[in-house]
C-alpha positions in Angstrom: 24.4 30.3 81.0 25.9 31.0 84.1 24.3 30.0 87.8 23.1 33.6 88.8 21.2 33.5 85.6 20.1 30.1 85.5 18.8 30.8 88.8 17.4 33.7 87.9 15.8 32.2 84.4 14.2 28.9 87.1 12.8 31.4 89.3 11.4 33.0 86.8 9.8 29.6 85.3 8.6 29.2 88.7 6.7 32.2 88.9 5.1 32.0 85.0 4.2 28.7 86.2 2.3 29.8 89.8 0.6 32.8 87.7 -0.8 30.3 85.6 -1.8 28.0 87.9 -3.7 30.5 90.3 -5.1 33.1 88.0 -8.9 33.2 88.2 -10.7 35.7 86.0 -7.7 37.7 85.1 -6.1 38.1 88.4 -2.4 37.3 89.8 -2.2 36.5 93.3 0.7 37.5 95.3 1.9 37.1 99.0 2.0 40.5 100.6 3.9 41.5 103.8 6.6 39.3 105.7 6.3 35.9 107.1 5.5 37.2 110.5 3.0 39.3 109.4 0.7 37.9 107.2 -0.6 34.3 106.5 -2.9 35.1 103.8 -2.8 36.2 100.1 -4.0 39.2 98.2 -5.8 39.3 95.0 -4.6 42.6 92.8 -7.9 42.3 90.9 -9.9 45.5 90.1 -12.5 44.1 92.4 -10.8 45.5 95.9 -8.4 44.2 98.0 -9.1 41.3 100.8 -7.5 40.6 103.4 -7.5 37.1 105.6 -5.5 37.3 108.9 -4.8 34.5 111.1 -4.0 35.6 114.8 -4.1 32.7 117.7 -6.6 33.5 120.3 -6.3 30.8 122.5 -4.9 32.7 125.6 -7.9 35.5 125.3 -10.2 33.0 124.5 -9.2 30.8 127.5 -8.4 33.5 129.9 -4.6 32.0 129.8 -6.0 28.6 130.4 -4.2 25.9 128.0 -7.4 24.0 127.2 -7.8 25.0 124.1 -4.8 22.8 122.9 -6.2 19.3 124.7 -7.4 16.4 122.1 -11.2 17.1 120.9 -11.0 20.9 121.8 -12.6 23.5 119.1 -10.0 25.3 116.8 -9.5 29.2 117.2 -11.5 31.5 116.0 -10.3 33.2 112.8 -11.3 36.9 111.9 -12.1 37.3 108.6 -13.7 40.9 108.5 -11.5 43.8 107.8 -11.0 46.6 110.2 -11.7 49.2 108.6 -10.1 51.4 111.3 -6.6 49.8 110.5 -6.9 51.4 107.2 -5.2 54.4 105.9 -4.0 55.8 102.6 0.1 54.9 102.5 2.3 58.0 100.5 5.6 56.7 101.0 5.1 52.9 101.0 4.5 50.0 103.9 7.6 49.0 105.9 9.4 46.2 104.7 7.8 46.8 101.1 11.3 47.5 99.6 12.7 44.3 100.5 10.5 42.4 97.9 11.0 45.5 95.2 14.0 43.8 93.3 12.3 40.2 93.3 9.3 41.8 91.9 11.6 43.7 89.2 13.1 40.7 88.6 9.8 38.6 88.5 8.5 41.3 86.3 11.0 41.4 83.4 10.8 38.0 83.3 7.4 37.7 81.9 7.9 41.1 79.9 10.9 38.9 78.3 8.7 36.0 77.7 6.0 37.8 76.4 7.0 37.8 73.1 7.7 34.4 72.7 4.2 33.5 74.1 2.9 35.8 71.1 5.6 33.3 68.8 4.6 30.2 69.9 0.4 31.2 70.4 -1.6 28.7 68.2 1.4 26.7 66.5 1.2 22.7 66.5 4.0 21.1 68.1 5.1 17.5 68.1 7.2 16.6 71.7 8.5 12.8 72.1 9.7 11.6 75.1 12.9 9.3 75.2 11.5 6.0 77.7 14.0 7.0 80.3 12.2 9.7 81.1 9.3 8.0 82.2 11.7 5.5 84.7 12.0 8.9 87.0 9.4 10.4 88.4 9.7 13.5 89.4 11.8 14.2 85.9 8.7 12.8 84.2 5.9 15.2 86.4 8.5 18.4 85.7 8.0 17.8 81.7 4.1 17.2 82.6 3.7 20.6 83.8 5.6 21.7 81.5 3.6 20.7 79.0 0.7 21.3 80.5 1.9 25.0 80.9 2.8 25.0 77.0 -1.2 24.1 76.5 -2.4 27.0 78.7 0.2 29.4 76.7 -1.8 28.4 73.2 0.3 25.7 72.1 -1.1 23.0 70.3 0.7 19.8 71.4 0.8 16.1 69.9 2.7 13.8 72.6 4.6 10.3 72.0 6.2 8.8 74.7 8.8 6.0 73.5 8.5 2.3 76.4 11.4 0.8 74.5 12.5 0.7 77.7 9.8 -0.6 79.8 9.4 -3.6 77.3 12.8 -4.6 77.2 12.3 -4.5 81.2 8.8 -6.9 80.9 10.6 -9.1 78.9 13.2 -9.9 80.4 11.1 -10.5 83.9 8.4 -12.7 81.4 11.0 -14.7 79.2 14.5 -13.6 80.4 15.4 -12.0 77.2 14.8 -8.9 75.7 14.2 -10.0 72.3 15.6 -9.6 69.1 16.7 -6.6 67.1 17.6 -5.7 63.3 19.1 -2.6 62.1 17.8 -0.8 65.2 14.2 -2.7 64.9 12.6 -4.9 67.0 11.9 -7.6 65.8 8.1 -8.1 67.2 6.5 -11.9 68.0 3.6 -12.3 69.9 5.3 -12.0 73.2 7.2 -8.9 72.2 3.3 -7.3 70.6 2.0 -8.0 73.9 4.4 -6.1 76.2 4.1 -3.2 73.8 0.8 -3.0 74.7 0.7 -3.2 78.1 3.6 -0.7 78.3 1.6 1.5 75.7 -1.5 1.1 77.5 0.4 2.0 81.3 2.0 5.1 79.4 -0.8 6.6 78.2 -2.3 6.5 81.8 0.5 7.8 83.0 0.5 11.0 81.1 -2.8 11.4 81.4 -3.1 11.1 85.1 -0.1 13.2 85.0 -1.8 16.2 82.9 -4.2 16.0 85.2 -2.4 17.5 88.1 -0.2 19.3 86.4 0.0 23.1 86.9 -1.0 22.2 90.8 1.8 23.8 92.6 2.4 21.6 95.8 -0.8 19.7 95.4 -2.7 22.8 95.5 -5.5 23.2 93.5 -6.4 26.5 94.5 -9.7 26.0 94.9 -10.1 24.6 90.9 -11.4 21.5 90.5 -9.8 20.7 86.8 -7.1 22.7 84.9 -8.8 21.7 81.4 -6.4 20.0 79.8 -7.9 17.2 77.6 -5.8 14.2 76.6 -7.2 12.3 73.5 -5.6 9.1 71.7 -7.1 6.6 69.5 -6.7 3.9 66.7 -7.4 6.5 64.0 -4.4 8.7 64.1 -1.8 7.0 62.7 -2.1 3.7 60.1 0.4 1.0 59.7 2.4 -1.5 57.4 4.4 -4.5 58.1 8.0 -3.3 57.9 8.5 -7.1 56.4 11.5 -9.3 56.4 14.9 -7.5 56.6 18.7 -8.8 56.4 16.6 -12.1 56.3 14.8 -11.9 59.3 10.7 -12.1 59.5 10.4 -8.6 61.9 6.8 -10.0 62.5 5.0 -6.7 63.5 7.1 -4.4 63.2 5.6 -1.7 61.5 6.5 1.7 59.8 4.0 4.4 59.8 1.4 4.4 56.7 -0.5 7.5 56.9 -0.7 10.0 59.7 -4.7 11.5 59.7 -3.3 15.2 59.8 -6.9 16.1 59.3 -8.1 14.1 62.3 -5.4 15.1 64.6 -6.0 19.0 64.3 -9.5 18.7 64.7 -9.0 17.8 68.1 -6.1 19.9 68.7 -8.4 23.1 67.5 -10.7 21.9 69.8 -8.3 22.5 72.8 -7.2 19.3 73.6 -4.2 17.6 73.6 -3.0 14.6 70.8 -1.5 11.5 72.8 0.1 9.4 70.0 1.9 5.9 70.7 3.9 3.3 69.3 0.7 1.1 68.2 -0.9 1.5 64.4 -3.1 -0.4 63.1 -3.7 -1.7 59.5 -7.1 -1.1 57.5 -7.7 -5.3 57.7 -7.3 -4.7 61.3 -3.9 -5.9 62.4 -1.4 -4.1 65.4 2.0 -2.9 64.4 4.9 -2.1 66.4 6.3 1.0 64.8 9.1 3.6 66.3 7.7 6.7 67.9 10.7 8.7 66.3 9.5 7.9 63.3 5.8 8.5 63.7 6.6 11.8 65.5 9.2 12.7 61.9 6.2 11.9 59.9 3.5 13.9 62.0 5.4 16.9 62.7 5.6 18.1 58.5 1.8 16.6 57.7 0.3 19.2 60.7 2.7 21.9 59.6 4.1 21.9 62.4 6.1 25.1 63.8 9.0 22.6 65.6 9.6 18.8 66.5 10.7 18.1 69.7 12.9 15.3 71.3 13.3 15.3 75.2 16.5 13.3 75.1 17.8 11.0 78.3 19.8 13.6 79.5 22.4 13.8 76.7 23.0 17.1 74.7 26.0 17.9 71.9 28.6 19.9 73.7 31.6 21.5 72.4 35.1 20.0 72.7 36.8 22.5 75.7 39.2 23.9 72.7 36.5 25.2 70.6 33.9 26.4 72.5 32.8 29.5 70.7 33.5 32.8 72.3 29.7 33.9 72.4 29.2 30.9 74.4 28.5 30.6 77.7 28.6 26.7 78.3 29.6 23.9 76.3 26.3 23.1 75.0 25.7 23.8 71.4 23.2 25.9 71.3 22.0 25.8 67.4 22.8 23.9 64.5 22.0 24.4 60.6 20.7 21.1 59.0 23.9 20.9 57.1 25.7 20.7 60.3 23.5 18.1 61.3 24.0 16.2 58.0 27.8 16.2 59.1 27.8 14.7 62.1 25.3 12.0 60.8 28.2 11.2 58.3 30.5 10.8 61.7 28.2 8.6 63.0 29.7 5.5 63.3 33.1 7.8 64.4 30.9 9.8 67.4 29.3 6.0 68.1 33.0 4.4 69.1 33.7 7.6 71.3 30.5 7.5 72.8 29.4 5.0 75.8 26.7 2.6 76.6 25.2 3.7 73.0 24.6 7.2 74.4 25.9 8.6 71.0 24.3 6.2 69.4 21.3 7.1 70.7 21.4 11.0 70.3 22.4 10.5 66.8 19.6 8.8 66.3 17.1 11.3 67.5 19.0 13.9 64.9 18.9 11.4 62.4 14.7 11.9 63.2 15.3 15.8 63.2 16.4 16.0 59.7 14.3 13.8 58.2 11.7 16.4 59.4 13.5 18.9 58.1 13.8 17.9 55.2 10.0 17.0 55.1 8.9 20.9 55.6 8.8 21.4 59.8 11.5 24.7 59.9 13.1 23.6 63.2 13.4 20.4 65.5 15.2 20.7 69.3 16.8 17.8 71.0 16.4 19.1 75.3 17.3 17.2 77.9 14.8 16.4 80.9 16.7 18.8 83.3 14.2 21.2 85.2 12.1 24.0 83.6 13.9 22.9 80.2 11.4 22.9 77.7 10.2 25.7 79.0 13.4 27.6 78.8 14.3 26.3 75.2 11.0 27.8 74.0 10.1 31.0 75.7 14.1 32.2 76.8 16.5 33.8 74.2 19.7 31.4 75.4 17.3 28.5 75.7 18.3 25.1 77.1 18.7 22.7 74.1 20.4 22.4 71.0 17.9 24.1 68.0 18.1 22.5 64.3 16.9 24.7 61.8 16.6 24.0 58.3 18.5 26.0 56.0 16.2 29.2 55.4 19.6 30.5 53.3 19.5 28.8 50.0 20.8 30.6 47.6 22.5 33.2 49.3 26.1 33.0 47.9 29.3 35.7 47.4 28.9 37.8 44.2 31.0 37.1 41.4 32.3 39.2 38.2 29.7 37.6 36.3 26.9 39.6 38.5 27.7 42.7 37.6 24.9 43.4 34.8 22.3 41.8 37.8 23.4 43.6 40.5 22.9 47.0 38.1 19.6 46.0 37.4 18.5 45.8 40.9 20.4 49.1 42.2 19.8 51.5 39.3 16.1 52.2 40.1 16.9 53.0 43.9 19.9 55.1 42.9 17.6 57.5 40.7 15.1 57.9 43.2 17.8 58.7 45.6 17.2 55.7 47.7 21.0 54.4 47.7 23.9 56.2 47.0 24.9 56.1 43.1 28.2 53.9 42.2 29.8 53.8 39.1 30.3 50.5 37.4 34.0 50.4 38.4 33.3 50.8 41.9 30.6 48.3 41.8 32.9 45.5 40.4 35.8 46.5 42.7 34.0 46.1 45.4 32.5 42.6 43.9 36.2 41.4 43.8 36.9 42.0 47.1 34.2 40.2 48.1 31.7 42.5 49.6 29.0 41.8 47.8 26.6 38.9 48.3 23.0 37.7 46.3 20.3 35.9 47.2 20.1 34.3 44.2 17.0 32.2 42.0 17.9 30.0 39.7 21.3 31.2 39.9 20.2 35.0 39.0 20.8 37.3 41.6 17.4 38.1 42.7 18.5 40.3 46.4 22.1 41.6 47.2 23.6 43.8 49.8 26.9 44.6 50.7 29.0 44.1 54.0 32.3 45.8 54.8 34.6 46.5 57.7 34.8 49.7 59.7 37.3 49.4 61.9 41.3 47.4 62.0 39.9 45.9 65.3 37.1 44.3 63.4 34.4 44.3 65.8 32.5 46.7 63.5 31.0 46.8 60.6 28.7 48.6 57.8 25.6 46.5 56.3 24.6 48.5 53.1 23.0 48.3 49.8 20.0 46.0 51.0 18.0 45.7 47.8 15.4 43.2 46.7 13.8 43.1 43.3 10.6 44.0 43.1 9.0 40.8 41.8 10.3 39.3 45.2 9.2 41.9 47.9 6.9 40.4 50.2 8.3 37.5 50.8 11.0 37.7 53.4 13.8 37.9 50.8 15.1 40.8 52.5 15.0 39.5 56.1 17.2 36.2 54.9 19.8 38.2 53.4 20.3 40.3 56.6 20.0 37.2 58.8 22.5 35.8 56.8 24.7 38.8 56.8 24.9 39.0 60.0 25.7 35.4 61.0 28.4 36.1 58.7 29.9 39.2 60.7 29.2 37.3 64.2 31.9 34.6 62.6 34.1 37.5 62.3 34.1 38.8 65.3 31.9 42.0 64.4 30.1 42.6 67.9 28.4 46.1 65.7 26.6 46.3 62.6 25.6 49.7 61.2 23.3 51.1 58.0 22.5 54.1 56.9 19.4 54.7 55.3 17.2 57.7 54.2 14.0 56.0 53.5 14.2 52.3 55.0 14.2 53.4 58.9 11.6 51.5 60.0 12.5 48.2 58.1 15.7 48.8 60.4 14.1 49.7 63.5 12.1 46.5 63.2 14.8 44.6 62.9 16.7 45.3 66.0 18.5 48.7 64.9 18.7 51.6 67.0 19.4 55.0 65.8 22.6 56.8 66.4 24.6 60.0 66.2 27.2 60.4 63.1 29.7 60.3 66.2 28.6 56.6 66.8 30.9 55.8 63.4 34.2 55.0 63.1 36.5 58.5 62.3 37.4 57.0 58.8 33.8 56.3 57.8 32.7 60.0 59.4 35.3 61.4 57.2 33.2 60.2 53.6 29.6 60.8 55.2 27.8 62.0 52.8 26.7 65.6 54.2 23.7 66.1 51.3 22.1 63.2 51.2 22.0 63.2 54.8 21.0 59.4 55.5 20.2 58.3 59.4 22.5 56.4 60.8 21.8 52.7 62.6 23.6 50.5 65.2 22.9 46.6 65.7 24.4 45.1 68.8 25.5 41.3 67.5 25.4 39.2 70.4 25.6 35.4 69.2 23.9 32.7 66.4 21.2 31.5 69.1 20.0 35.7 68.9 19.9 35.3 65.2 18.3 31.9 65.2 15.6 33.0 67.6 15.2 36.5 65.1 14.9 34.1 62.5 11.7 32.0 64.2 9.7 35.5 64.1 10.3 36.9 60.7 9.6 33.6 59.3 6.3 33.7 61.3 5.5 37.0 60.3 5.6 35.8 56.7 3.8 32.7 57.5 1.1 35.2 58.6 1.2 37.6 55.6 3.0 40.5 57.5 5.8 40.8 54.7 8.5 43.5 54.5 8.6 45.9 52.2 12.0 46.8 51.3 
């Protein structure tokens, strides 16, 4: 992203914060007129518009005389009825008005461009964990407070952990000079150690709380409201523990791994509107305290509640791309998305990315992916690792380029390149559309040509194609390309078959440096349209693909703009919601 935007995308944060913070009954207050006009605000409610102005009437109260401004003198009176004489009916606008026209605009769109993420995100669960580093600075840790506390007013339904490895090592060291003892990563937890995890648990928690609390309160403002409403709940029934035991020969005392997480428990209270605050404490059913990792309890809460993502707000480290191969769609070194695949991969270079890596930073991220694909691979469809810059959560979530790297789990299985040995499938899915004149008719010949020159993908179930469609180049340039032949058998309609194959399809013509997609289609047009495709003239095509138009059939023809893999992955997150919800294609 570059600075004019990134300035552009933080103002707009700013303002979808302010909005939120002020707005009553329905009504966005905004300053009116310039600084030397006006010290008041006006409401745009449908209730009429009020007006407070401020003048100083010292002088004409004093006759001149300056003793209005001695110690103990009464302030100046303020006017607070409207002239009603001063009123008129404007036709071409107030002076000065056009000077705060483009930052409105601007303002404007950037809500209209959130919008439909809020719809997205509405009344999903989602599990954010805070690395302890983030609670060592304090005006980083407030900045993720409002933004959470902004995600809760948006209809998000948020469990919080907040890691104090940190702030124990720190008491330990002050109590008994060291910080302890560690294992494979674990802690290996005495009395001593048990005890400093619950003070720093106990200090946390009142932290965020107190935090939450003032969130949303732009300069300290309240604006006139006693309470925002959000509602921070934690207790000993969330999450249950076991003794992790004795490892590599070593008594971890109580260290703990996470038992059970009540599922059931949690979204009760998160259907009730308040927020879940989780920590590094469980407890056993004969009553003892465990020290267990708030990665893992956040992995293991995220799939029971069905959650929609799994957050990590890292230290301040992200995955960049070496300077030799960033990608060309990008705009900063930052990788933007990964498939958990990818993720797998660099886990295997662990101990590789460790040694390059400083001061376990590495070590550290890789940990927190190590967390991300567990949950994959438990069920959540996508986990983001953010780092605590300003407005970034916030940016990840409701801005197409986001502000984080995104790891999705692979919604693509079974999609693969046709083969000879499809042929007789791939018949048996096109024939019916090809006598009802839905797709154009090829002859077997054709069909397995255009198999061998690999232009032909399936979806496929048990290894039997069960989807297919076609993808082939339009131009020598290769920025453009044709999408056709989009079938899905009928058993399998309904259930977002279709939308994968075309999400995959076109991840596979970004790699190539296809910047347009276009389909043709005489009686799919809205499944298109839906999907990002505009129509075009027959003069939008390439002259070598005009030349073979088919002049009877007549199909309409559609364009696609391909921008970039964090576009697609962000497509991705609505059509699988739309299934999730039961508002299936029907292709």
């Amino acid at each position: 992203m570059t600075g004019a935007r990134l300035a552009l995308c933080s103002m707009g944060l700013g303002v979808l914060r302010q909005c939120i913070s002020v707005s009553g009954l329905g009504n966005i207050f905004t300053p009116r007129g310039t600084m030397r006009e006006l010290t008041g605000w006006t409401s745009s409610s449908g209730l009429g518009v009020q007006r407070m102005l401020c003048a100083s009437f010292a002088k004409e109260a004093t006759g001149g005389d300056s003793i209005m401004n001695t110690f103990g003198a009464p302030l100046p009176p303020v006017e607070l009825a409207i002239d009603a004489e001063r009123i008129e009916v404007a036709t071409d606008g107030f002076n000065g008005e056009h000077e705060v026209t483009a930052v409105a605009v601007r303002v404007v769109q950037q809500l209209r461009g959130s919008a439909p993420y809020m719809d997205l995100h509405r009344d999903s669960s989602m599990v954010v964990h805070l690395c302890s580093e983030v609670l060592e600075d304090e005006d980083m840790f407030q900045g993720i407070m409002d933004d959470l506390a902004t995600l809760h007013v948006l209809g998000v339904k948020l469990v919080i952990l907040a890691s104090v490895r940190f702030q124990v090592d720190r008491r330990l060291q002050v109590e008994t000079g060291d910080i302890g003892v560690r294992v494979r990563g674990l802690r290996v937890t005495g009395p001593k150690e048990l005890a400093a995890v619950q003070v720093e648990c106990g200090l946390a928690r009142s932290r965020v709380e107190a935090a939450l609390s003032r969130a949303l309160r732009s300069g300290g403002a309240s604006h006139g409201r006693s309470t925002i409403g959000v509602d921070v709940v934690s207790g000993n029934g969330f999450v249950s523990g076991r003794p992790v035991g004795v490892v590599d020969g070593i008594d971890t005392g109580f260290t703990g791994a996470a038992r059970l997480v009540d599922a059931a428990k949690i979204s009760r209270h998160l259907d009730a509107g308040e927020i879940v605050l989780l920590s590094a404490l469980a407890y056993s059913p004969w009553g003892d305290t465990f020290n267990v990792r708030t990665e893992e309890i956040a992995a293991r809460a995220a799939p029971a509640l069905l959650a929609s993502k799994l957050i990590f707000v890292t230290a301040g480290h992200e995955f960049a791309w070496k300077d030799i191969n960033i990608p060309p769609e990008s705009t900063s070194r930052r990788v933007a998305s990964l498939r958990l695949d990818d993720a797998r991969k660099l886990l295997e270079r662990r101990e590789e990315l460790s040694r390059a890596g400083s001061c376990g930073v590495a070590a550290q991220l890789l940990d927190l992916t190590h967390w991300c694909v567990s949950a994959l691979e438990q069920g959540v469809t996508r986990a983001h690792l953010i780092a605590p810059t300003d407005g970034a959560l916030l940016r990840e979530l409701y801005t197409r380029d986001g502000a984080g790297t995104l790891i999705s789990r692979d919604i693509y299985e079974g999609i693969r390149s046709a083969t000879s040995s499809d042929i007789d499938s791939l018949v048996s899915l096109i024939a019916p559309l090809e006598i009802d004149g839905t797709l154009l008719a090829r002859p077997r010949p054709k069909l397995l040509e255009e198999v061998k020159r690999g232009c032909f993908y399936v979806l496929s179930r048990d290894d039997l194609p069960i989807a297919c469609a076609s993808l082939k180049r339009l131009d020598a340039a290769g920025t453009l390309a044709e999408l056709g032949c989009l079938v899905v058998a009928q058993k399998y309609r309904r259930q977002s078959k279709g939308d994968a194959l075309l999400s995959y399809l076109e991840r596979v013509a970004i790699a190539a440096g296809v910047q347009k997609l276009f389909a043709l289609s005489t009686k799919t047009m809205h499944w298109f349209i839906e999907r990002g495709f505009s129509q075009v003239s027959l003069a939008s095509l390439p002259r070598e693909r005009q030349a073979i138009y088919d002049n009877l059939r007549r199909p309409k023809i559609y364009c696609k703009t391909l921008k970039g893999d964090r576009d697609v992955d962000v497509e991705d997150a609505f059509w699988t919601r739309r299934h999730a919800e039961g508002e299936f294609e029907i292709l």
